[in-house]
N, C-alpha and C positions, 0 to 999 in steps of 0.2 A: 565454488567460485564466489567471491565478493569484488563488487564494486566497490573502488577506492575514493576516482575522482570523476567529473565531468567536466572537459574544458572545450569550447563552441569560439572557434574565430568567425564563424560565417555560418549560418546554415537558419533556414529561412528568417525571420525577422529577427532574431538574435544575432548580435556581433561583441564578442569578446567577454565571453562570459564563464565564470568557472565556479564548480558547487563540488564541497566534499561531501563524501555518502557515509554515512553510518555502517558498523557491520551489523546490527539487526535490524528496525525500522526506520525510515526516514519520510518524513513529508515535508513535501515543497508545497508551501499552501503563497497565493498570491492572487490579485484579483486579473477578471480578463484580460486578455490582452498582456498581459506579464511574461509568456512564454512557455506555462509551465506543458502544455500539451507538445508545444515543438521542441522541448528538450524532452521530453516521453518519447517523441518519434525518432530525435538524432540518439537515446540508446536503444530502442528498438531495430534503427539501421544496423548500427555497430554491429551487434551482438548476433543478429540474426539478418544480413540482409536478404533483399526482396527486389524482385526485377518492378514490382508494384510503383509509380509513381508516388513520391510522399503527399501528403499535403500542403506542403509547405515548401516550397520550392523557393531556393533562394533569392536576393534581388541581383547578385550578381552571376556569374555563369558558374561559377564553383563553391561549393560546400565544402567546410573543412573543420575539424575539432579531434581529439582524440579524447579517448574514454579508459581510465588507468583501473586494470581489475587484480585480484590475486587469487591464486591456485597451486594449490601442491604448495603454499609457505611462501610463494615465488609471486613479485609486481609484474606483469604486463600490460602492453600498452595495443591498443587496436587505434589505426588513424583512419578519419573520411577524408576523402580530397578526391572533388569532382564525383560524386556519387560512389565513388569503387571504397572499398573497406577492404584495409591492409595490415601488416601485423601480425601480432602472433593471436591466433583464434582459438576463444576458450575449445575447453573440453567437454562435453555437453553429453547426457543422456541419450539415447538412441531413442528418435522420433522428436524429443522437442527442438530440432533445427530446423523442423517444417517452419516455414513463414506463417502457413496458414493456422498452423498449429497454436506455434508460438503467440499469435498478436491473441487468439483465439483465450487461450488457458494462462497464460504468462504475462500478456502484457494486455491488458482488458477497459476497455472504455465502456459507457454507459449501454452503447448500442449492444454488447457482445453479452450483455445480459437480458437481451429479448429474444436472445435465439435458442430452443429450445432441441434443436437437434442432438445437440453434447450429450442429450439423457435420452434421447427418443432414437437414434441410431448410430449408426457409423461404430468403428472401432475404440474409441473410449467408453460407448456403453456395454461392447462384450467383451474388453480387456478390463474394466477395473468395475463396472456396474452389477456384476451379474457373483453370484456362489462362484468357485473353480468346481469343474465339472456338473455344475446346474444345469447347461444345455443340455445336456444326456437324457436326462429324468424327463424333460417334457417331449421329448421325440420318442423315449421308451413309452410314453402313455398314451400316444397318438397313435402308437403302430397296437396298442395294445386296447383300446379305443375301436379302429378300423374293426380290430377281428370281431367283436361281438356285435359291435355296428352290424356287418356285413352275418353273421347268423342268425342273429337274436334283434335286435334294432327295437323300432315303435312296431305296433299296429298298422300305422299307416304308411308304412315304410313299405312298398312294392316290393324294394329291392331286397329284404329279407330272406333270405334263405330259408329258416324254419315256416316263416310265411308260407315262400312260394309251394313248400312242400306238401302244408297245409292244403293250400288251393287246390295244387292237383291231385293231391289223394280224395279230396271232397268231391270231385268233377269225376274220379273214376270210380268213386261209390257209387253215383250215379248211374253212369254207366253200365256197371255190373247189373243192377236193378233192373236197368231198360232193356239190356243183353236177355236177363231171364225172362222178363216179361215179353218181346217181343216174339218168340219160341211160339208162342197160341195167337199173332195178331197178323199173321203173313198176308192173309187173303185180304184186310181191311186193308193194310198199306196199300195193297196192290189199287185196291177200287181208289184210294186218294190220289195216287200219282196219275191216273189217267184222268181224272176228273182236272186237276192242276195242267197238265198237257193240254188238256182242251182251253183251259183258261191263256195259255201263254200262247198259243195260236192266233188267239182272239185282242190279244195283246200287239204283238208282234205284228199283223196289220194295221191296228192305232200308230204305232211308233212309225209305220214306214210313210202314211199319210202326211203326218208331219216335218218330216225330216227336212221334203223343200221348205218351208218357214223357218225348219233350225240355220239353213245353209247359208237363206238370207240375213238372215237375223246374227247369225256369227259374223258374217262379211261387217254387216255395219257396225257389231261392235268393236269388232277388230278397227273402223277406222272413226270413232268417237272421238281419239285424240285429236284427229287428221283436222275434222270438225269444227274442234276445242281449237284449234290454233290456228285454223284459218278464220274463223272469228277475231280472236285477240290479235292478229295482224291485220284485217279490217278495221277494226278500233285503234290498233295503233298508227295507221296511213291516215285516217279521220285526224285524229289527234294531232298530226303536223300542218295541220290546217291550208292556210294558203300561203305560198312562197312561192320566189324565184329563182325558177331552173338553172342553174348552175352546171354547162355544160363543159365537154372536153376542153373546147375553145377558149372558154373564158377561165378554165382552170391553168392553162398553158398560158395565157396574157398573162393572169396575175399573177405567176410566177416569177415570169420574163419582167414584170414590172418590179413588183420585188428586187428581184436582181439588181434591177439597173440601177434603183434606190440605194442598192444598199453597194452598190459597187461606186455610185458617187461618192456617198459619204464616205466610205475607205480612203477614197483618193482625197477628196479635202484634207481628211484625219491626216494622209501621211506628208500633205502639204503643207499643215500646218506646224505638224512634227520639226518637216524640214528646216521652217521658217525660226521655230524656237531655237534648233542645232545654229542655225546662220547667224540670230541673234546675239546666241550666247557667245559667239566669237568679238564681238564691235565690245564688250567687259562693259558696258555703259557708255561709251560712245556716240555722242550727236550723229546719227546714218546722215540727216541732210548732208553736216559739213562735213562729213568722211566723204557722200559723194561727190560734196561740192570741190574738195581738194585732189581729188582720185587723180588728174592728169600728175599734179606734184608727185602724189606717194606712189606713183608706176616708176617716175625715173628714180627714186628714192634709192633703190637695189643695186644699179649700174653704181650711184655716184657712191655708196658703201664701197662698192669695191675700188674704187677710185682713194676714198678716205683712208681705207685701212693700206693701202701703196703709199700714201702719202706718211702715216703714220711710220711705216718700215723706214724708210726715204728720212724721216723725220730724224729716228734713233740712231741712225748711221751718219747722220753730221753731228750729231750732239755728242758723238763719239769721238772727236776728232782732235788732234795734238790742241795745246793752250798755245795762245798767242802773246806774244810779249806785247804791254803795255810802251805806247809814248805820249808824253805829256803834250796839248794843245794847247793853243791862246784862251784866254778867257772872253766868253761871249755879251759880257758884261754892257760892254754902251751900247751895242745891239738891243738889249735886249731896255734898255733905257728907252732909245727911239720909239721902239714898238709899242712898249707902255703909254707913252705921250699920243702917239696917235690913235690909242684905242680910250684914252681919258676926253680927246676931243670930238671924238665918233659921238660919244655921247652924251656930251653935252648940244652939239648940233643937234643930236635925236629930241631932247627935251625942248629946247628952244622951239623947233619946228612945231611941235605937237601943241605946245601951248600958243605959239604964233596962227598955227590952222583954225584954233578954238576962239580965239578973241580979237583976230585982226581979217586975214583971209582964207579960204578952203586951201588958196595954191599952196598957202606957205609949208602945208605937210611935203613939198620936195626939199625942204634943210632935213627932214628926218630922215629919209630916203638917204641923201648922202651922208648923214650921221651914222646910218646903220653901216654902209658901206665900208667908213673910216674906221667903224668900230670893228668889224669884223676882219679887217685885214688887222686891224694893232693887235686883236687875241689870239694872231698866227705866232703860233713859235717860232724862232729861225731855226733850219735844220743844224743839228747840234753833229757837231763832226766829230766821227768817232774817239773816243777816249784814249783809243790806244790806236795805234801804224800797226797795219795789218800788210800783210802782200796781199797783190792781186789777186791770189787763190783763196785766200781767206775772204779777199771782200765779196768773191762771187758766192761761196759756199752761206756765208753768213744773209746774203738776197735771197738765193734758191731757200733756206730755213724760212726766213720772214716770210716766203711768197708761201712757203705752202702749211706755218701757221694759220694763214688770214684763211687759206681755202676752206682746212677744217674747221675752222672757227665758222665760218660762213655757212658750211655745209651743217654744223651741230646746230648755229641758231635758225637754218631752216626748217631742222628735225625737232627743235624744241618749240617752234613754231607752228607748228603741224600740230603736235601732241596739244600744246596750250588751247590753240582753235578748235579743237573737237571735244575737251573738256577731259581729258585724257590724263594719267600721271607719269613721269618719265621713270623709265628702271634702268637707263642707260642706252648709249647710242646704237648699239646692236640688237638690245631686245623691244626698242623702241621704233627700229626698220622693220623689225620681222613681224611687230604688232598693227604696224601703220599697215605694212603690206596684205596681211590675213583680214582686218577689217577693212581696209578697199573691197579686197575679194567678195567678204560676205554684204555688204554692202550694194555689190552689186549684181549679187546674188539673187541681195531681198529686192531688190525694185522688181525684177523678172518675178520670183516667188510672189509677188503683192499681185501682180498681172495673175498668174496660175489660179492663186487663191479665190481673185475674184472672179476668176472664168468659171472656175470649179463648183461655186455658190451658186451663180447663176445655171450653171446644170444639172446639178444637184435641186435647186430649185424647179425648175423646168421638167425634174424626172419622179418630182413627191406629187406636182401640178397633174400628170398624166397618170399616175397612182389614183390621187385625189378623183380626177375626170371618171378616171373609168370603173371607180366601186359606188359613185353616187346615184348607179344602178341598182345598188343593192344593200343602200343606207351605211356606205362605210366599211372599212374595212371589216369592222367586228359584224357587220350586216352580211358581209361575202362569206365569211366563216358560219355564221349561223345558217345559212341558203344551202352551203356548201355541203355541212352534217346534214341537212333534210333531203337535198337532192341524193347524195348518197344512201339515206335508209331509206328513203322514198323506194329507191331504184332495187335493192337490199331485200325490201315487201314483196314488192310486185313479182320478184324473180321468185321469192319466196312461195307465194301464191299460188303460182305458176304451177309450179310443181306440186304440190297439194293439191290440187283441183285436178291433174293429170292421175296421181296416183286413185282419187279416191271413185272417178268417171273408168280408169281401170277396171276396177274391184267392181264395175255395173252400178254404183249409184250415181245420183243429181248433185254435185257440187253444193249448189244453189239450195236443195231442199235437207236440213239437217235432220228432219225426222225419218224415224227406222218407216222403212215401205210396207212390215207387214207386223202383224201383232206375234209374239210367240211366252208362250207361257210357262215354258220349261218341256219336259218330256214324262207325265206322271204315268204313260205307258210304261214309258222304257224302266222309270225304276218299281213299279211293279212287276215289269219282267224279271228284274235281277232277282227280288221276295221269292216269284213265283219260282225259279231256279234253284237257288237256294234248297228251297222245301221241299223239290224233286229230286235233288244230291242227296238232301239227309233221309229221305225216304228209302231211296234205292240204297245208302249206304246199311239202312238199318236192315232191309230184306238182306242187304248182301249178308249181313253178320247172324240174318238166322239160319242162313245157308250156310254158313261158318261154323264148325262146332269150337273150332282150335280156338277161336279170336276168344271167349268167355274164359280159355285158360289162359292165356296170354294177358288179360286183363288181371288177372287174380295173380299171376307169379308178379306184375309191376306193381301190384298192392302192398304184396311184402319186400319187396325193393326200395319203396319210398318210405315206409315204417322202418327199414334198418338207416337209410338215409337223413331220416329226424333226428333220430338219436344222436348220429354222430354228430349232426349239427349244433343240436344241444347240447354237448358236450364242449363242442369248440367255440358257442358262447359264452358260457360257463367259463372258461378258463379266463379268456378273456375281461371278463366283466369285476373277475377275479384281480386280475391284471393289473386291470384300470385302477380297483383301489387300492395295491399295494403301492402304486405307482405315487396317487395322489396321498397318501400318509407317509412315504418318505419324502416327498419336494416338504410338506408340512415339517415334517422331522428337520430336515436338513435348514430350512430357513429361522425355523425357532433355537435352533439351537448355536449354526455358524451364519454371520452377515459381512459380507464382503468388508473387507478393510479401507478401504474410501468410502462406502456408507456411511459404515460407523464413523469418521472423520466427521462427513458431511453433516450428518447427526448434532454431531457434538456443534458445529459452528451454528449451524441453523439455531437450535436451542439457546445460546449463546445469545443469538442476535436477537431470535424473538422472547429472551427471557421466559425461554421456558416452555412456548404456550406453543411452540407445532414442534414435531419429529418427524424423521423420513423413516417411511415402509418401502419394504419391496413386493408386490405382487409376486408369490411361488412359483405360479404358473406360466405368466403372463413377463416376469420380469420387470416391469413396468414401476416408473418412480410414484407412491403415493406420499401424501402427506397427509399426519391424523394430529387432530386439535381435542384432547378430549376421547372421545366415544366416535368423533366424528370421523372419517377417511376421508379426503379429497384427490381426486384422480387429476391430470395435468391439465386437463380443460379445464377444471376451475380452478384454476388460480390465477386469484389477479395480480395485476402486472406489477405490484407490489411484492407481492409472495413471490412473486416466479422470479424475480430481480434476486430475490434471498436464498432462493432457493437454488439460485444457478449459479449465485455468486459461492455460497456453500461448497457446492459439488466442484467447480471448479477451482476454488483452494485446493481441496482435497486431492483432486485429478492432480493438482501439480506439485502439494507435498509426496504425493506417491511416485509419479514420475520425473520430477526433476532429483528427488535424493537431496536434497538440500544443497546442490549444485548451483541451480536456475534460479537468478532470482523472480519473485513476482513486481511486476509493475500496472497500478492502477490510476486508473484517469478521471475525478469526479463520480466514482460508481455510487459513493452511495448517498448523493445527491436527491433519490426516489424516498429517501428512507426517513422517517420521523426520528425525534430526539433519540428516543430509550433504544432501537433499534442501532440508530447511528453507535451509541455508544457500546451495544451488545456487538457488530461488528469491530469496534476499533480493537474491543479485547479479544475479539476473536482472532485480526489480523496479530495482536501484538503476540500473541501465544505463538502463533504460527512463524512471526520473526526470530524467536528461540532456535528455528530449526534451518530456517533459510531464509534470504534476504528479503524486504518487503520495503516497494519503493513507492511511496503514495501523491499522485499530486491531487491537489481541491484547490479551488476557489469560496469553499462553503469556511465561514470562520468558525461556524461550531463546531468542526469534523478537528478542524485544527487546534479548537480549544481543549476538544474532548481528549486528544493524542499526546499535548503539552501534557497532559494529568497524567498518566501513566506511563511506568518506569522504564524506562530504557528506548522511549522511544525520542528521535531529536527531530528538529522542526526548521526548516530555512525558509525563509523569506524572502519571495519575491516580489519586484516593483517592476511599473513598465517604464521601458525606457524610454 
């Protein structure tokens, strides 16, 4: 599989962007912020998705781009839209479609070269880390280990078998010896064991003397605890020093008071709720003058229906045959007169007003009749129809007029309304239904203003009786602290209680913690046990000269545990044998075969450090080392330099062996850790590795990018931030 193209309509801070890929190395080098990591994770989705949240999560609710690869000679195309990946889905390796795998070995950022597990366990250290069939040899030399362990061992080893046989053949040499010798000492035993009898007599009174002192003396140390802790709850009851009792009563107030608190403010909160709902209905609306006009916008509804009758009424005369036209007189000298008396109206008006100002006040009665004359001459004469209607026409044509003027009358009371409450018109129907809803709320809120204010005031009146009744006990944070002490107070004492019962049980003084009598242990008693003791192996030793059989009986187990060395010696022997055939072929087998990813690994490490470290494998142990020189270094020392190269190494390796040149690798600023000659011992190590399978690099670092421009076959895009 090769990537062809990358093309990003959406998908976190990128939009509309598209990069061809190379078929063997490519690096995306650009500074922060440019992308280059959120186009790492939109082909990381692609390729391999993950239920994992990205990091980069889009700014809009979907993520989208398609990612164009080739396989088997053939382009396909994989698409994202809305997280899900669709398409035709490469063909991959078995095991690298793990997600966790893949971000792991394939697609690698800075971080996934600190983690050290890749080499120290799991399934990529016993599938490609280790010989095939090396796990064999060190369980064959453990099991072959165990056997001479367990014959032959240390010295100091108990568990020994050749040991233990030792031991007890040396215990029954003895025995044989003291078997023959006691044959002439019978009489002497006998005078010991009776002289010892008299001694455990004289014993045995001591020990029973004492015994009341042990009975007491156990009892009270049996309750030294009891002691110890009714102490430390005396010091702890001290310790809460002085406070106030906090009883059932007042636990039950402050509750009830609480409540009530908090059941005011509920009700305000939801009055006040109500009151925003009421609001929102008046759209910005003056409330005064919505309620000042309320009688107006109540009939508003009736006289709609009234209008919209009149409007039907309306359409059904305007529907009505045409009427023939006849010609009228001309209203001409009429209309002469009426001019002359509305020219003289006002001239009387001037004359007077100037007569009032400079002669006398009365004379403003010529303006008075001036206006009068004036305002009849600007009367039109009623102009008679244009055309000879019949009767039926001239009625139908009055009933139209009369019920124009009505709607007209009824709209400019309804735009009159809107206007005086600051309101804007959307038309005479949603402009009733609007007048009617804000009346409503309107008269709503004066009610709700009354609630609101009742509800403050009790509300207030119920924190005041809150207030009141904890200034007993410094507040409410003062009730809660009384509260905890009356409770462990109460907690103690019960405590006490019972401790003091148990320990006046058992017959001592609460009050007095010292033991009531001295006791020093029982050096009777374990004298007696000595003296016993010496009495058993006496009578056992008389018994065995009374025995003739026992001295043979000792002597056939002498040559039973001498035939039993031998063998055991022998089954160390083989073993220990074992062991080193064991440990010169793991030798054999690592100097001569090294797993095929080592040797990978090898090669790139060398590569990157020019030379100066190589990777071992521990025989035994399988464990990754690295040697510089003469030197070995095991995985705890390497620092995190090394271990960045070292892991970056092996997993190349891990993923030219299992991806098959399928998979490509993708990396993310890795080797940002890394010094110049390093950087550059890496690039050529990537580019070799490009020869075999895909290598997709993004940096921010301009030398990783200068050093990759230098070398053959590798290409290089350029990213900006947008």
């Amino acid at each position: 599989m090769r990537i062809r193209s990358v093309s990003i309509r959406s998908f976190g801070s990128l939009r509309d962007r598209s990069y061809g890929v190379s078929e063997g190395m490519t690096v995306f080098h650009g500074p922060n912020e440019s992308g280059k990591t959120t186009v790492m994770e939109f082909i990381r989705t692609c390729l391999v998705p993950s239920n994992k949240r990205n990091q980069y999560p889009a700014r809009e609710k979907t993520d989208s781009g398609t990612l164009v690869y080739e396989q088997d000679g053939e382009e396909r195309t994989l698409r994202l839209v809305q997280k899900t990946v669709g398409g035709d889905r490469p063909r991959m390796p078995t095991g690298t479609d793990d997600p966790s795998l893949f971000r792991s070995v394939f697609a690698m950022t800075p971080a996934d070269l600190d983690d050290e597990k890749v080499v120290t366990e799991g399934g990529i250290r016993s599938r490609f880390l280790t010989v095939p069939g090396g796990d064999a040899m060190p369980s064959a030399r453990a099991a072959a280990e165990e056997v001479w362990s367990k014959s032959l061992g240390k010295r100091s080893n108990s568990s020994s078998r050749v040991i233990a046989l030792e031991s007890e053949s040396s215990a029954l040499d003895a025995e044989i010896s003291q078997a023959s010798a006691l044959t002439d000492s019978y009489g002497q035993l006998d005078r010991q064991r009776s002289e010892l009898s008299v001694r455990l007599s004289a014993l045995q009174e001591e020990s029973r003397s004492s015994a009341a002192a042990k009975t007491v003396h156990d009892v009270y140390v049996s309750n030294t605890g009891n002691y110890g802790r009714l102490r430390s709850l005396s010091e702890e009851r001290e310790a809460l020093g002085e406070f106030v009792t906090v009883t059932a009563e007042d636990e039950a107030e402050m509750a009830r008071l609480r409540a009530e608190s908090a059941q005011r403010q509920t009700a305000l909160k939801e009055l006040q709720e109500r009151r925003s709902a009421e609001e929102a209905d008046l759209m910005g609306a003056d409330r005064r003058k919505v309620a000042a006009r309320s009688a107006a916008i109540e009939s508003l509804p009736g006289k709609l229906q009234a209008y919209r009758e009149d409007s039907r009424r309306l359409r059904s005369l305007d529907t009505g045959a045409p009427r023939p036209p006849r010609p009228l007189p001309s209203p001409a000298p009429e209309k002469r007169r009426i001019g002359a008396l509305f020219a003289a109206g006002v001239l009387l008006t001037v004359l007077g007003v100037i007569a009032a100002l400079f002669v006398h006040p009365y004379a403003i009665a010529l303006s008075v009749v001036g206006l009068i004359a004036a305002a009849v001459g600007s009367r039109r004469p009623a102009e008679a129809p244009r055309t000879e209607r019949s009767d039926e026409h001239d009625g139908a044509d009055a009933e139209a007029e009369s019920i124009r003027q009505r709607m007209s009358s009824f709209e400019d009371e309804v735009l009159g309304i809107i206007s005086d409450i600051g309101a804007e018109s959307l038309g005479i129907e949603d402009d009733v239904a609007y007048l009617t809803k804000a009346r409503d709320a309107a008269v709503s809120l004066s009610k709700l203003d009354n609630d609101i204010m009742r509800a403050r005031m009790e509300q207030g009146e119920a924190n005041t009786r809150l207030l009141s009744f904890t200034q007993r006990f410094s507040g409410e944070e003062g009730f809660a602290a009384n509260l905890a002490k009356t409770r462990r107070a109460a907690e103690i004492d019960r405590e006490r209680d019972v401790i003091r019962s148990a320990i006046s049980e058992a017959g001592l003084d609460p009050d007095n913690p010292d033991c009531p009598v001295e006791y020093d242990g029982d050096p009777a008693g374990e004298e007696m046990g000595e003296v016993r003791q010496r009495i058993g192996a006496i009578e056992e030793r008389m018994r065995a000269i009374l025995d003739t059989d026992e001295l043979e009986r000792m002597m056939d187990r002498r040559a039973l545990l001498e035939s039993e060395m031998h063998s055991a010696l022998d089954e160390g022997a083989v073993g220990l044998l074992a062991c080193a055939i064991a440990d010169s072929a793991c030798e054999e087998i690592y100097s001569q075969v090294q797993p095929g990813v080592i040797a990978t690994a090898d090669r790139y490490l060398s590569m990157m450090t020019d030379g100066r470290y190589r990777i071992d494998t521990d025989p035994r142990s399988k464990d990754l080392s690295i040697r510089s020189g003469d030197e070995t270094k095991g995985i705890g020392a390497w620092s995190s330099g090394l271990r960045a190269q070292v892991l970056l190494s092996v997993k190349l390796a891990v993923a030219k062996e299992m991806g098959g040149g399928e998979v490509p690798v993708i990396l993310d600023d890795v080797l940002l850790p890394f010094d110049s000659e390093r950087k550059a011992g890496a690039c050529r190590a990537l580019a070799e590795l490009s020869s075999e399978m895909q290598v997709l690099m993004f940096t921010c670092d301009a030398e990783t990018a200068e050093i990759c421009r230098s070398l053959e076959g590798v290409e290089t895009v350029g990213m900006t931030v947008s």
